[in-house]
N, C-alpha and C positions, 0 to 999 in steps of 0.2 A: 424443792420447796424453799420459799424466801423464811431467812430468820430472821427474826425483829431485831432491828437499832436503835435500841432507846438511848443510846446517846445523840444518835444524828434526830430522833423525833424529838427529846427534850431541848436539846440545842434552836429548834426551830420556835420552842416558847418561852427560852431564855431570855430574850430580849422581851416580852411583855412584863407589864406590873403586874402587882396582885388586881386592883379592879379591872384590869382587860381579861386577865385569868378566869377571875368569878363572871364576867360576864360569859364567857367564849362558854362554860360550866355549865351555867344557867341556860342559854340557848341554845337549842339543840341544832336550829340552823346553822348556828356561827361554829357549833362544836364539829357540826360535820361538814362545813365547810373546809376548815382546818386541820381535820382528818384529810378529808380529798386530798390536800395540796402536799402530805407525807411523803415521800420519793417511794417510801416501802407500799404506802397506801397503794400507791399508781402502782408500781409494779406487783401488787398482788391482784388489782382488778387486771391488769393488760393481761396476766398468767390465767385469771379466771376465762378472759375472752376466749383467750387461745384456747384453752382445753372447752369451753364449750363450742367454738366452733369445729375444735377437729371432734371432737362428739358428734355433731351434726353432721359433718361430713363422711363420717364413720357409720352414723345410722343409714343416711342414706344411702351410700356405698352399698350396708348391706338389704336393705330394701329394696333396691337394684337386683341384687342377685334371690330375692326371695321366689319367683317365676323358675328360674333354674334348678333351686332346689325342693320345689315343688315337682318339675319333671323328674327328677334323679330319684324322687322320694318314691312317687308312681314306678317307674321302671324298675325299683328295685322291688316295691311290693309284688309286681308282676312275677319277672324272674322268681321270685320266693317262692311265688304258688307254683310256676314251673316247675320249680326244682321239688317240690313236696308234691305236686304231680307225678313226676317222674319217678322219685323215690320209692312212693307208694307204687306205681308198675313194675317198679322191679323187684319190690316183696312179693307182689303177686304174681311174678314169673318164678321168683325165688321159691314160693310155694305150689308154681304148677309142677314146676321141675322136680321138685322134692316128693312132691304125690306120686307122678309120673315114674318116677329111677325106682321109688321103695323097692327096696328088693330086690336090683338089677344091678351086678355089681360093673364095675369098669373091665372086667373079663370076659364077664357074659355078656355084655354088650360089643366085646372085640369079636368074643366066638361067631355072635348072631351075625355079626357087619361080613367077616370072612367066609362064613356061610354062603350069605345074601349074593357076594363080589363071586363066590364059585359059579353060584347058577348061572348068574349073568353071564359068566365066562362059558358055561355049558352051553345056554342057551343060544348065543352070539355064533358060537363054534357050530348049531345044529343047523343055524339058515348058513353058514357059509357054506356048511357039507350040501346043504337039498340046493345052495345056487351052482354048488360046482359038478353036481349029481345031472343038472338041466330040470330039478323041480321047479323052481321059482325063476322067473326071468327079471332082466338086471334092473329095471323100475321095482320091482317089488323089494329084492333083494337091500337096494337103498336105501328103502322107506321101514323097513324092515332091520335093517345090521347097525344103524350108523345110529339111532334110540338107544339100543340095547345096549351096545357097546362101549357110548359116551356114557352111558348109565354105573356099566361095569368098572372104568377106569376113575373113576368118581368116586366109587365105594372102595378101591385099592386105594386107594390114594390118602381115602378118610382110615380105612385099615393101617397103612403104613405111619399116616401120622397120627395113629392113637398109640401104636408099638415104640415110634420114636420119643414120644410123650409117656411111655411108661420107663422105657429104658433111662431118661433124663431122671425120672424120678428117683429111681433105682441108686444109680449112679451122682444124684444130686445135682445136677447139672441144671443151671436157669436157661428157660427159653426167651427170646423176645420175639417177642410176636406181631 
């Protein structure tokens, strides 16, 4: 910001008399004329121009960009409801799950799993014994062994890694998964 010089303004009406004074006084054209012609004067309008044309230049700049953040504004509304979509699906898995397990501890659900992984192992074991026996001939056999079996190793496999997941726990141990 410019600070006033009243010596260099006064200086500039030092050289009139008093009746050119009272006139310049009396007229407001001749007063503001001779305001104009102030060096401070000029340099506080030349500063006014500049700061309103970078204003201007600054509105428009962001007027330019108002298109843009009107996309950004939508996408983000979007995503929002997404995510409050999704959030509320997973309360309400969170709650089938929890209806679902009442009652079923992470034991009894290992017993049931090793159980489940026996039979299929019994089962798997009965058609190799009746194909090796010449009950079943080796089309059936196939159609037959290779269901049951990929079934059974599926269920050992979820066996083992709910054991290795208890043992972590036990032991404290972090998995990454």
């Amino acid at each position: 910001m410019i600070q006033p010089d009243f010596s260099t303004a006064i200086g500039f009406l030092d050289h009139l008399n008093s009746d050119e004074l009272k006139e310049i006084l009396n007229d407001d054209a001749k007063f503001d004329a001779v305001l104009k012609d102030v060096k401070q004067v000029k340099d506080w309008e030349t500063e006014k121009e500049m700061m309103i044309a970078s204003n201007r230049s600054l509105a428009e700049f962001n007027l330019k960009q108002e298109p843009d953040l009107e996309e950004l504004k939508t996408q983000v509304q979007q995503k929002s409801e997404a995510g409050e979509q999704l959030c509320n699906h997973i309360q309400e898995l969170l709650e089938e799950y929890k209806t679902k397990s009442a009652g079923i501890s992470p034991d009894t659900t290992l017993a049931l799993l090793q159980t489940v992984a026996a039979e299929s192992e019994e089962q798997s074991e009965n058609i190799a014994q009746d194909f090796l026996s010449g009950k079943l001939d080796v089309e059936k056999f196939l159609e037959d062994f290779e269901p049951i079996r990929k079934k059974m190793h599926l269920q050992k496999f979820k066996v083992d890694k709910m054991i290795i997941h208890k043992m972590c726990q036990v032991y404290h141990i972090q998995l990454d998964h």
